[in-house]
MARFI-782845 format. One line per 5 residues: number of its first residue (from 1); their letters; for each residue x, y, z of C-alpha. Coordinates in steps of 0.25 Angstrom, whole numbers, plus 5000, padded with zeros to 4 digits. Each point is the difference from the previous one (the first is absolute). Layout:
N
NUM	a	X:Y:Z ~ ...
This chain:
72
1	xxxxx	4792:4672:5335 ~ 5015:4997:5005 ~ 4997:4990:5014 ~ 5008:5005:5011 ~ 5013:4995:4997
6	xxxxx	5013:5003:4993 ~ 4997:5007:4985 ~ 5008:5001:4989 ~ 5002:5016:4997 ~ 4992:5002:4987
11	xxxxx	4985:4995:5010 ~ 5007:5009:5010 ~ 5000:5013:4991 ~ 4987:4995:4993 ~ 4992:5001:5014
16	xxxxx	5007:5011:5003 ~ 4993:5007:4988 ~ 4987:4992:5002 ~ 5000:5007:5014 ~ 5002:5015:4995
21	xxxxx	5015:5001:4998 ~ 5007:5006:4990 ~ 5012:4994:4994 ~ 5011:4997:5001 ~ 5011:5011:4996
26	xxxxx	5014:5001:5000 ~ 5006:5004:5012 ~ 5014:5000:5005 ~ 5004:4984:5002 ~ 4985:4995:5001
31	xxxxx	4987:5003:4992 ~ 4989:5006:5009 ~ 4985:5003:4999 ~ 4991:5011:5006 ~ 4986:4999:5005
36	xxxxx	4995:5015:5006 ~ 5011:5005:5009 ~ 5005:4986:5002 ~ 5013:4995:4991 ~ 5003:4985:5001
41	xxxxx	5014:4994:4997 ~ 4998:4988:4990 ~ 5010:4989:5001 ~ 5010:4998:4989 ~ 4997:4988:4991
46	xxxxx	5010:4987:5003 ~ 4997:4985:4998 ~ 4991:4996:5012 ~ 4987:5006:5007 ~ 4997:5011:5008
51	xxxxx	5000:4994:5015 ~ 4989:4999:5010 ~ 5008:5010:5009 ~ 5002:5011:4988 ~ 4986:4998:4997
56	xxxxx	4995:5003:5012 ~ 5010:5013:5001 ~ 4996:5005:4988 ~ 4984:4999:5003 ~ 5002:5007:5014
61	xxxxx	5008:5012:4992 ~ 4991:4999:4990 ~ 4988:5000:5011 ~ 4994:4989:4994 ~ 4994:4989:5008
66	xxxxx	5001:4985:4998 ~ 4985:4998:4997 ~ 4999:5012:4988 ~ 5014:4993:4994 ~ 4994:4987:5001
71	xx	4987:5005:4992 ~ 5007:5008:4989
């Protein structure tokens, strides 16, 4: 279960999955993954986490509130 906070991209694309997603693919410059009609840029991979801020945009593109991530 990733606490609310910043997360390394593997737990990210794990939950992700956990929560219905599928993915990711190969797109143009970054990967994405598609739930329903929803399709969900993923960050590319580099040395540090995923932010609090990017976290919390990614979940509000995704539609997925704070307290479903939390229990994933």
């Amino acid at each position: 279960m990733p606490p609310w906070g910043p997360v390394s991209r593997r737990n990210l694309v794990r939950s992700l999955r956990a929560l219905g997603f599928a993915g990711p693919y190969s797109g143009g410059r970054h990967e994405f993954m598609i739930r329903g009609d929803i399709v969900l840029t993923v960050p590319n991979p580099h040395r540090g986490d995923i932010s609090i801020g990017l976290l919390a945009r990614i979940l509000r593109q995704a539609g997925i509130p704070r307290r479903d991530w939390e229990r994933t």
